[in-house]
TORTORZA-85579 format. One record per residue (C-alpha): residue number from 1; x, y, z. Coordinates in nm, 3 decimals, decimal comma. Example, Ala and Ser with C-alpha at 12.3 -4.5 7.8 and 13.67 -1.06 7.14 Angstrom:
<pts>
PT    n       px       py       pz
PT    1    1,230   -0,450    0,780
PT    2    1,367   -0,106    0,714
</pts>
This chain:
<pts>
PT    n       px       py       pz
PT    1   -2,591   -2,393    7,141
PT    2   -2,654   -2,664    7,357
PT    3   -3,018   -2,722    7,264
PT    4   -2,911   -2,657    6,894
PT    5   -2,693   -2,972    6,918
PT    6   -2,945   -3,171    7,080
PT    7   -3,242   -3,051    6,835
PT    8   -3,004   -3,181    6,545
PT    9   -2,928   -3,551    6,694
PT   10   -3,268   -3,602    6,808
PT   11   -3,420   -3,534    6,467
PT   12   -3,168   -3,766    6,315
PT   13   -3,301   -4,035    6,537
PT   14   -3,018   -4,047    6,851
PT   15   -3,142   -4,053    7,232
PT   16   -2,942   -3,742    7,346
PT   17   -2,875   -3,690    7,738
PT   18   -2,766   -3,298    7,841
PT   19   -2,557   -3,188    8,150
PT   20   -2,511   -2,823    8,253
PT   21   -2,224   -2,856    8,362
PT   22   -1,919   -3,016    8,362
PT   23   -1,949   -3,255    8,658
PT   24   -2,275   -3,349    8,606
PT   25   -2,143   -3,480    8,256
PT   26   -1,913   -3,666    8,387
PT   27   -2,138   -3,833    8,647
PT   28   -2,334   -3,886    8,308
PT   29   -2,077   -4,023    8,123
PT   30   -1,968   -4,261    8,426
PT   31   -2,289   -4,428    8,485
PT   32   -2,468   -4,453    8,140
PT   33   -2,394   -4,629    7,848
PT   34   -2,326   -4,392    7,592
PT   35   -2,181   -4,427    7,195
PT   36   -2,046   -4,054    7,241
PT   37   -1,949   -3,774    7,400
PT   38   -1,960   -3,391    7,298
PT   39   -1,778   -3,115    7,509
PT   40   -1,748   -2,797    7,511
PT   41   -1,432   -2,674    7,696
PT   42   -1,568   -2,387    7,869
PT   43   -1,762   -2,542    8,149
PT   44   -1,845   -2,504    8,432
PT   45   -1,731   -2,648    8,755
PT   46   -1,466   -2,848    8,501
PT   47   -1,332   -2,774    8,202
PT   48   -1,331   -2,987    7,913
PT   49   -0,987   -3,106    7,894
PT   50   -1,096   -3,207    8,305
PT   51   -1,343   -3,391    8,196
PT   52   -1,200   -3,519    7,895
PT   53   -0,915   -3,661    8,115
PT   54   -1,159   -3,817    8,410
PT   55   -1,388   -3,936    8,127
PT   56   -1,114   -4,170    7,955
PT   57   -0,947   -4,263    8,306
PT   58   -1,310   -4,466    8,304
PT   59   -1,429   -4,490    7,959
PT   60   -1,103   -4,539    7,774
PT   61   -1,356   -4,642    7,445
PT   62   -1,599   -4,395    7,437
PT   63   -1,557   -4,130    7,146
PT   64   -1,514   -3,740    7,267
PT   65   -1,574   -3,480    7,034
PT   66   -1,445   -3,132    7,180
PT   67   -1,570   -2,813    7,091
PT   68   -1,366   -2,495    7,124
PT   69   -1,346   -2,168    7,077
PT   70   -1,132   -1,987    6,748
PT   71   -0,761   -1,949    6,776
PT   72   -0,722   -2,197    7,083
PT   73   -0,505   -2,442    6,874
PT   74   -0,295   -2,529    7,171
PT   75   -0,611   -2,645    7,338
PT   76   -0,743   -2,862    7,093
PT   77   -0,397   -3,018    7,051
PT   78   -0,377   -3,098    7,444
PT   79   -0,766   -3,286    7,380
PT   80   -0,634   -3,471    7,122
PT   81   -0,327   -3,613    7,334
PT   82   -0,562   -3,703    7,586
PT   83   -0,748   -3,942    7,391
PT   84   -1,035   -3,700    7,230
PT   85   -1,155   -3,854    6,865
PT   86   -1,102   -3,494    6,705
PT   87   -1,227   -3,149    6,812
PT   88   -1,467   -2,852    6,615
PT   89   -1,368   -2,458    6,635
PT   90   -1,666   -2,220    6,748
PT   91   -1,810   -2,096    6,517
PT   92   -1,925   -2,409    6,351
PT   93   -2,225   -2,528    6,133
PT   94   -2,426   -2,823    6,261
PT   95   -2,366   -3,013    5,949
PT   96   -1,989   -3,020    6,000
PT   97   -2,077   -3,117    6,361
PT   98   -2,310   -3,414    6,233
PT   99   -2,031   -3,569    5,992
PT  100   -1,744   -3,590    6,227
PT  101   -2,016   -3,754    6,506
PT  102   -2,087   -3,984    6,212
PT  103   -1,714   -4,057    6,155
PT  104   -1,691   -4,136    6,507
PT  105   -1,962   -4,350    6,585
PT  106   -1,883   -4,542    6,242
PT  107   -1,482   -4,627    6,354
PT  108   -1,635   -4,719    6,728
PT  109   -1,885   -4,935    6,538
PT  110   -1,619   -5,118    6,349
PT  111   -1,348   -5,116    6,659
PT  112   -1,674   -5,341    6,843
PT  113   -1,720   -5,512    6,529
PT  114   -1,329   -5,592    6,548
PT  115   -1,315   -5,646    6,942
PT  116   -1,622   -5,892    6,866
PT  117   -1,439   -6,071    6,610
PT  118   -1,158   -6,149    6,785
PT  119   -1,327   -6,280    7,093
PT  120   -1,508   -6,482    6,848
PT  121   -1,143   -6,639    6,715
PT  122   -1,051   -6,641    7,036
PT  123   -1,347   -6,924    7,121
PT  124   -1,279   -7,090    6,793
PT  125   -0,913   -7,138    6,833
PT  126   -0,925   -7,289    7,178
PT  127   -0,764   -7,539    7,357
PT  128   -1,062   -7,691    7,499
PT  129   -1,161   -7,737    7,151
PT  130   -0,929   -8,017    7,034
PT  131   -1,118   -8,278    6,824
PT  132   -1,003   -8,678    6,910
PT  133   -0,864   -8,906    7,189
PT  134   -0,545   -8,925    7,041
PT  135   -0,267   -8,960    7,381
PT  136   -0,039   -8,808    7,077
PT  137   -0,224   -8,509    6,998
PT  138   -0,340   -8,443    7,346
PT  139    0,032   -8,421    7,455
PT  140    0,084   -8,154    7,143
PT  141   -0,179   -7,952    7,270
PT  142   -0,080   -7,958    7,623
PT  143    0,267   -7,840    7,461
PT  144    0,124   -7,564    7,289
PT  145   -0,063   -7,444    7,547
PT  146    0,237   -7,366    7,791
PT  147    0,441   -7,205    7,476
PT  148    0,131   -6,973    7,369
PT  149    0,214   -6,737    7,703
PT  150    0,602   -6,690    7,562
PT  151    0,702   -6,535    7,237
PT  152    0,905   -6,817    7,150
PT  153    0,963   -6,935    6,833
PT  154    0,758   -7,305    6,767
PT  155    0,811   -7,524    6,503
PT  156    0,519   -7,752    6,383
PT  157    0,617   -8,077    6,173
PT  158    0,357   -8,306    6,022
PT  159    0,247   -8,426    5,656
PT  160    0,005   -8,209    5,460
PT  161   -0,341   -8,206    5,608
PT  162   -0,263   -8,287    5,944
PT  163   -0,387   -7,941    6,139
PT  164   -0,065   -7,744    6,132
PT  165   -0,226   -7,442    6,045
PT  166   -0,510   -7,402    6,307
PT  167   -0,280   -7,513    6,597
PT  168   -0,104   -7,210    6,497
PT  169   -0,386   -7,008    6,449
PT  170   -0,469   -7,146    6,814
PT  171   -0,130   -7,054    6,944
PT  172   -0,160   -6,704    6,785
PT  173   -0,519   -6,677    6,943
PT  174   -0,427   -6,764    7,311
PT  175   -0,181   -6,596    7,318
PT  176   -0,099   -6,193    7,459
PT  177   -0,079   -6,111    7,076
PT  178   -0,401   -6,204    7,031
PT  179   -0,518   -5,838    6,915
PT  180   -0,213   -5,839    6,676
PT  181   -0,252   -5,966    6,360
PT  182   -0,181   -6,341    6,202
PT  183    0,012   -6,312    5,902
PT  184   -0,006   -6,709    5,671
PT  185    0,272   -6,717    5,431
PT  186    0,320   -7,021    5,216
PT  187    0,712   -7,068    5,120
PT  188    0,676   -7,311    4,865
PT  189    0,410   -7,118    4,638
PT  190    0,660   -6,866    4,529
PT  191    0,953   -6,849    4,391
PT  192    1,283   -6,722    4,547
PT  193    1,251   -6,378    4,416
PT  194    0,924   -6,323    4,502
PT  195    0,934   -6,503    4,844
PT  196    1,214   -6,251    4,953
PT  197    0,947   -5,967    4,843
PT  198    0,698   -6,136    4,991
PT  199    0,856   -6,146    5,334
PT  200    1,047   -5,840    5,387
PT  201    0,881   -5,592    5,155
PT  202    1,088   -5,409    4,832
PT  203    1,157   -5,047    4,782
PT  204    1,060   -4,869    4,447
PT  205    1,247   -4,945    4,159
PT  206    1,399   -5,237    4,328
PT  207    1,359   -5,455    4,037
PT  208    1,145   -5,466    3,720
PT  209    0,781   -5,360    3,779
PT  210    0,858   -5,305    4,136
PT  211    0,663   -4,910    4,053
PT  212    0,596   -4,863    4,428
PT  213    0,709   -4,956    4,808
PT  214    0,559   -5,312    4,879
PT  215    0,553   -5,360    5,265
PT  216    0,631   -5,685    5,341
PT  217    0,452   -5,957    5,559
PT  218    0,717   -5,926    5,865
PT  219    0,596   -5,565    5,888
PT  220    0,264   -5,648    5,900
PT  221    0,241   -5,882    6,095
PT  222    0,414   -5,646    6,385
PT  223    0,317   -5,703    6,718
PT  224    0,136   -6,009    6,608
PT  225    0,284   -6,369    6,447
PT  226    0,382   -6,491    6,145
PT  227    0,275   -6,800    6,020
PT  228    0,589   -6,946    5,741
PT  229    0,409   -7,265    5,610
PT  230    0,634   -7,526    5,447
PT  231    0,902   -7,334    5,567
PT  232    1,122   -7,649    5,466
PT  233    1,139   -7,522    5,061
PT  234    1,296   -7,173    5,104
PT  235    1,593   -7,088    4,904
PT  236    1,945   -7,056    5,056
PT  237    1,919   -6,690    5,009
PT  238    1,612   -6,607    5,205
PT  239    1,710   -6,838    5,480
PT  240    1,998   -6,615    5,568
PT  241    1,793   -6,291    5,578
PT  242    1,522   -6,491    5,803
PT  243    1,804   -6,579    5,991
PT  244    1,890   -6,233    6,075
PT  245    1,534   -6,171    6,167
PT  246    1,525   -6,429    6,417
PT  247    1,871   -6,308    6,579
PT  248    1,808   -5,931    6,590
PT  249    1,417   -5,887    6,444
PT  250    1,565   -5,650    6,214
PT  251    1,614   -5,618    5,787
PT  252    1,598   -5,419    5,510
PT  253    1,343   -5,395    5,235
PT  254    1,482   -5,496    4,901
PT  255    1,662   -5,220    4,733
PT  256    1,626   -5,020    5,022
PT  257    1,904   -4,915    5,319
PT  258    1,692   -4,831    5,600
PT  259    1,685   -5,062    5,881
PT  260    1,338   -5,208    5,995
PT  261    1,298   -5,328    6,327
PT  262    0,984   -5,555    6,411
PT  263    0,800   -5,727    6,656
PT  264    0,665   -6,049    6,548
PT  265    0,641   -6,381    6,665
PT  266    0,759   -6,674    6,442
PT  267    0,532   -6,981    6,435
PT  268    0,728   -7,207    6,085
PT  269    0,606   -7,545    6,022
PT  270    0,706   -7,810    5,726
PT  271    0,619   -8,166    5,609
PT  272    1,011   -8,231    5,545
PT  273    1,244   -8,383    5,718
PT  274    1,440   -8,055    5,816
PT  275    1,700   -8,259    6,007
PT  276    1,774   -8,489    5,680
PT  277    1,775   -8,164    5,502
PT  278    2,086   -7,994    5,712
PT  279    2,253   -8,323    5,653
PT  280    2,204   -8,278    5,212
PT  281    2,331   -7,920    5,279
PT  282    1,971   -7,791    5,175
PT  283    1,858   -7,592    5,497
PT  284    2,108   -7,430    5,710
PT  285    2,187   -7,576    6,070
PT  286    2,192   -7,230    6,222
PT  287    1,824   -7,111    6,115
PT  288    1,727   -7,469    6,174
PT  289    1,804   -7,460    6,562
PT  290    1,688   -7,118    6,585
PT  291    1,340   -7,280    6,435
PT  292    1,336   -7,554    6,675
PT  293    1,335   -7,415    6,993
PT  294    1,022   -7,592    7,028
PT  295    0,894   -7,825    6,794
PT  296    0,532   -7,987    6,797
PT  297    0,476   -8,276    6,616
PT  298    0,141   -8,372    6,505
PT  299    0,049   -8,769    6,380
PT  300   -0,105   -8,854    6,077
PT  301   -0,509   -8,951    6,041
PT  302   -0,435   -9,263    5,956
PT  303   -0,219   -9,308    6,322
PT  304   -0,503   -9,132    6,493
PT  305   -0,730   -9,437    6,544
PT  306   -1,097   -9,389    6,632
PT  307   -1,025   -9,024    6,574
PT  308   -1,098   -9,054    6,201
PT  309   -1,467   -9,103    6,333
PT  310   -1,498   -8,864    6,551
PT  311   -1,381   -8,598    6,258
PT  312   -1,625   -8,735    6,038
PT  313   -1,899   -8,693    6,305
PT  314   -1,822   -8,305    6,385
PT  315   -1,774   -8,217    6,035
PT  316   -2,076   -8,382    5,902
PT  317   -2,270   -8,199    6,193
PT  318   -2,080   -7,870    6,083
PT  319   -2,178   -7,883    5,712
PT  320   -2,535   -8,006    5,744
PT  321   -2,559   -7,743    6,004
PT  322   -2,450   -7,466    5,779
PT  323   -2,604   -7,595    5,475
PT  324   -2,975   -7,641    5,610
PT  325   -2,963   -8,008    5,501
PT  326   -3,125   -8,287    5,684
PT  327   -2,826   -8,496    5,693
PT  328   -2,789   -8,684    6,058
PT  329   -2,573   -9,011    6,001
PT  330   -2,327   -9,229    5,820
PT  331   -2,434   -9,587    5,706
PT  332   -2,281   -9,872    5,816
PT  333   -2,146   -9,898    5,450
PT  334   -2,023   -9,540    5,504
PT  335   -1,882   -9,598    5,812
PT  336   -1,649   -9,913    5,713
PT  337   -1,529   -9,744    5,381
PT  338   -1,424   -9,429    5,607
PT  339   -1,206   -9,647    5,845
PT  340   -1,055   -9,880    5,568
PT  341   -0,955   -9,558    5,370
PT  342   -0,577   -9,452    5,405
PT  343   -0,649   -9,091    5,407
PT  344   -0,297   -8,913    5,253
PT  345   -0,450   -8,593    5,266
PT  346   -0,512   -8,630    5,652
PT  347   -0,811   -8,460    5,832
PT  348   -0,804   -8,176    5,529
PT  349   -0,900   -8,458    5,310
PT  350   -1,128   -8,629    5,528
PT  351   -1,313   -8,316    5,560
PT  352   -1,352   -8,257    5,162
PT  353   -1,511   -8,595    5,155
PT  354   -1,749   -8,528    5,433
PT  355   -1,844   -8,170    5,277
PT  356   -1,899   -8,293    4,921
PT  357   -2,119   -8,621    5,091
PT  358   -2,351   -8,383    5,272
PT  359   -2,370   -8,188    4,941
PT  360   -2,468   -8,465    4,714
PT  361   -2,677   -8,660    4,972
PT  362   -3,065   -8,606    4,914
PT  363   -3,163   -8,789    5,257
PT  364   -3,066   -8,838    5,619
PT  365   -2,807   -9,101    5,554
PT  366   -2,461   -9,081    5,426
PT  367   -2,370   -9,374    5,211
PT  368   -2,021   -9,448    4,995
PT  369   -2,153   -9,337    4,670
PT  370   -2,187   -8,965    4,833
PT  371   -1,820   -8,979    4,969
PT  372   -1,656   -9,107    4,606
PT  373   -1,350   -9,246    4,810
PT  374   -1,226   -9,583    4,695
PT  375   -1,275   -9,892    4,901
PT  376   -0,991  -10,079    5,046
PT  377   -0,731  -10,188    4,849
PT  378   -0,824  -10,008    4,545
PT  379   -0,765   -9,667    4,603
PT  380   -0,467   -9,563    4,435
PT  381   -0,111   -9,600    4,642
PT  382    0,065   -9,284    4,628
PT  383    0,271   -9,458    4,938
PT  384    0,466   -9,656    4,712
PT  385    0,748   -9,534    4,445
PT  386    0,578   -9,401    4,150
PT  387    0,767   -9,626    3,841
PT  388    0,758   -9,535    3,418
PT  389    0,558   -9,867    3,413
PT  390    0,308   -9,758    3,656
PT  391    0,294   -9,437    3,500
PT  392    0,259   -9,565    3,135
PT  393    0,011   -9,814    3,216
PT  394   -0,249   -9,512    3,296
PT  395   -0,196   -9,324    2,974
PT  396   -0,289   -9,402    2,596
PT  397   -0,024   -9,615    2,357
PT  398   -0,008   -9,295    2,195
PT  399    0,068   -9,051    2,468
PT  400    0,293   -8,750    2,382
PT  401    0,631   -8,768    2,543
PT  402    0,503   -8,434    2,679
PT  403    0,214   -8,650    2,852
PT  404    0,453   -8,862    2,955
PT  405    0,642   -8,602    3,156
PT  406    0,332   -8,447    3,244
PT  407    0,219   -8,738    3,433
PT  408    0,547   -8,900    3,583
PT  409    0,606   -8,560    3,771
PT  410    0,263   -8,550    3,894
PT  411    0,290   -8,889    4,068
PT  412    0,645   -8,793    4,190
PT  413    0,486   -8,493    4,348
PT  414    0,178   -8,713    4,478
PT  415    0,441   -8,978    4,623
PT  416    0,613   -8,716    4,806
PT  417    0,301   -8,490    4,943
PT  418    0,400   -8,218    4,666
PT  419    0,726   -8,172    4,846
PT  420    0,875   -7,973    4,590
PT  421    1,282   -8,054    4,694
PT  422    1,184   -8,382    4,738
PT  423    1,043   -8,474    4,419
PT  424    1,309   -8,282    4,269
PT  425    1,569   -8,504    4,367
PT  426    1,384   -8,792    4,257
PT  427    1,313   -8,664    3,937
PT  428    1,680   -8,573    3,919
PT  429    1,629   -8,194    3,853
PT  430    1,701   -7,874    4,039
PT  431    1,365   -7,716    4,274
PT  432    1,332   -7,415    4,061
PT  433    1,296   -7,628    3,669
PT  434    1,040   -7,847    3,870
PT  435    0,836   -7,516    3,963
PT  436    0,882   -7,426    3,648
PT  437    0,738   -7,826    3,482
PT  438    0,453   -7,759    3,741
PT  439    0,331   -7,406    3,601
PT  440    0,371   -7,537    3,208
PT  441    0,141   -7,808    3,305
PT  442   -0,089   -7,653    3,525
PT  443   -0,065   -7,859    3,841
PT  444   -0,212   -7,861    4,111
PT  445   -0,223   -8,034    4,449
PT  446   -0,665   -7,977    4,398
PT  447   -0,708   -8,182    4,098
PT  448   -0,508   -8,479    4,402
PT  449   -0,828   -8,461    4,615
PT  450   -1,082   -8,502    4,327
</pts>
């Protein structure tokens, strides 16, 4: 049987190595690198479940196929407790044999594939890999790096654009739940039905449509983190189940009783004002000092100083890189209209502008025309109050009221970084008719950056 198993892995193109017995295969198995292991369990000198068990003390990754003999059920069910990848009863045909070594070679192939992956996020999203001089941002990645060994919960605070997300992708990443998943949720880019689904997962027949289970992103993201993004614009409701999560890690799906306990780290981070917000009774105190055990604060572009430069450097070298384009350098012209520029949209921004220069530039050199960012002092000032003036005076005499609407809450929303509750208040309705102004009109915080 033995040379019947090699024959058929040999002639399907596999290097095969043979033992006669079972201590020889494990000296085998010990010193070589091998993608898999067959074994039968009657062997000599060891048995297979011996060998089996020495093999994995060793080689915890390898793959072990075990082959035994009809009726030993009990047998096969001890190799499979001891790490073997599944087992074949005698007799067998070779074919079956060949399709479950194929099964396992293809899941060790994509476990590498994973374990490479990782270590590959695991460069990316390092702290040695901090872009800028800022004393500001150096501080909130010295921070970070002493809360990445805990599992406490961090809170990250910033405008829109300003690296929130891949500091917590960095924290996530250094981390001991590195191997666990990252789970991104954005808070404001559903509404408070949906968020609650979103989060914690429904039962069938919860509510309308709801035609199956739904697990939620808590559950998935167990034994990993969760990243809440503008966790500043969830309703009253889901604040006090999040709450409960933070407490005791524990909910219940909606329309469902049974109890779910998780294991998930909480990274939340917002471009409000959460402390003004307890104040206006629009985020509870409670969940608010359970979010801020530790809260990292991270400047604007336009605070960062030479900074700005240094981003446009790295990401001009990224994109030309990637793109095969002989871009090296920024003219002088370039260079000045960068720096004078006020940058709302922070380094996300900056980094649009770099991209789409690289794209539309047909030479080495990077001039303004390629960025399409206004010079100084023309750009449009989304820093000050939008007023019906201002708005009028960019719209036909014969504008629609609907147009008129259309376009006042679209420089509301640009005024205050499409913070939802914000521009609600100014606009002097509640958050959930401005979601609903924002989907009749179709906006969108993309057609801001064009």
């Amino acid at each position: 049987m033995r040379d019947l198993v090699s024959r058929l892995f040999t002639e399907a193109g596999y290097e095969v190595a043979l033992a006669s017995d079972g201590q020889e295969g494990l000296e085998a198995a010990k010193s070589g690198d091998f993608d898999l292991a067959i074994l039968d369990m009657s062997l000599p000198k060891m048995n297979g479940l011996e060998v089996l068990a020495a093999i994995k003390q060793t080689k915890p990754d390898l793959p072990v196929i075990m082959i035994t003999a009809y009726g030993s059920t009990r047998t096969a069910i001890d190799a499979l407790r001891l790490g073997a990848y599944d087992y074949i009863t005698k007799p067998f045909d070779l074919d079956e044999l060949q399709v479950v070594a194929e099964r396992a070679l293809e899941r060790q192939r994509l476990i590498d594939d994973n374990r490479f992956l990782r270590s590959q996020l695991k460069r990316q999203y390092g702290f040695d890999n901090i872009i800028g001089t800022n004393r500001d941002v150096q501080q909130a990645y010295v921070v970070a790096a002493k809360v990445a060994r805990t599992n406490t919960t961090v809170l990250l605070l910033g405008e829109t654009g300003t690296g929130k997300e891949y500091l917590a992708r960095t924290i996530h990443y250094q981390s001991d739940r590195a191997d666990g998943p990252f789970v991104k949720v954005n808070c404001a880019a559903l509404p408070e039905n949906l968020l609650e689904s979103e989060l914690f997962g429904h039962e069938k027949g919860a509510f309308t449509h709801a035609i199956a289970r739904h697990i939620g992103r808590f559950e998935i993201a167990h034994k990993g983190t969760i990243f809440l993004d503008e966790i500043g614009e969830i309703a009253p409701s889901v604040q006090t189940k999040l709450l409960r999560v933070l407490q005791e890690k524990q909910f219940e799906r909606v329309g469902g009783s049974e109890t779910i306990t998780v294991d998930v780290r909480v990274i939340a981070a917002t471009n409000r004002n959460l402390e003004q917000a307890v104040r206006e009774k629009q985020f509870r105190d409670d969940l608010y000092y359970r979010l801020n055990v530790i809260a990292i604060k991270l400047p604007p572009l336009r605070e960062r100083g030479d900074d700005v430069m240094i981003f446009a450097e790295h990401f001009l070298k990224r994109f030309a890189d990637e793109m095969g384009k002989p871009v090296k350098c920024l003219s002088e012209e370039a260079i000045s209209a960068i720096k004078s520029h006020t940058w709302p949209g922070n380094i996300r921004e900056l980094e649009n502008a770099i991209e789409r220069a690289v794209i539309l530039c047909d030479g080495d050199t990077i001039k303004p025309e390629h960025l399409m960012i206004a010079p100084c002092g023309k750009e449009r000032n989304v820093a000050e109050p939008p007023t019906v003036d201002s708005v009028l005076s960019e719209l036909p005499v014969v504008a629609s009221l609907r147009e008129v609407e259309c376009a006042h809450i679209r420089r509301v929303l640009q005024y205050k970084g499409w913070n939802q509750s914000a521009a609600a208040q100014i606009l002097g309705i509640d958050r959930k008719t401005l979601r609903n102004k924002i989907r009749e009109f179709k906006l969108t915080k993309t057609e801001d950056n064009r």
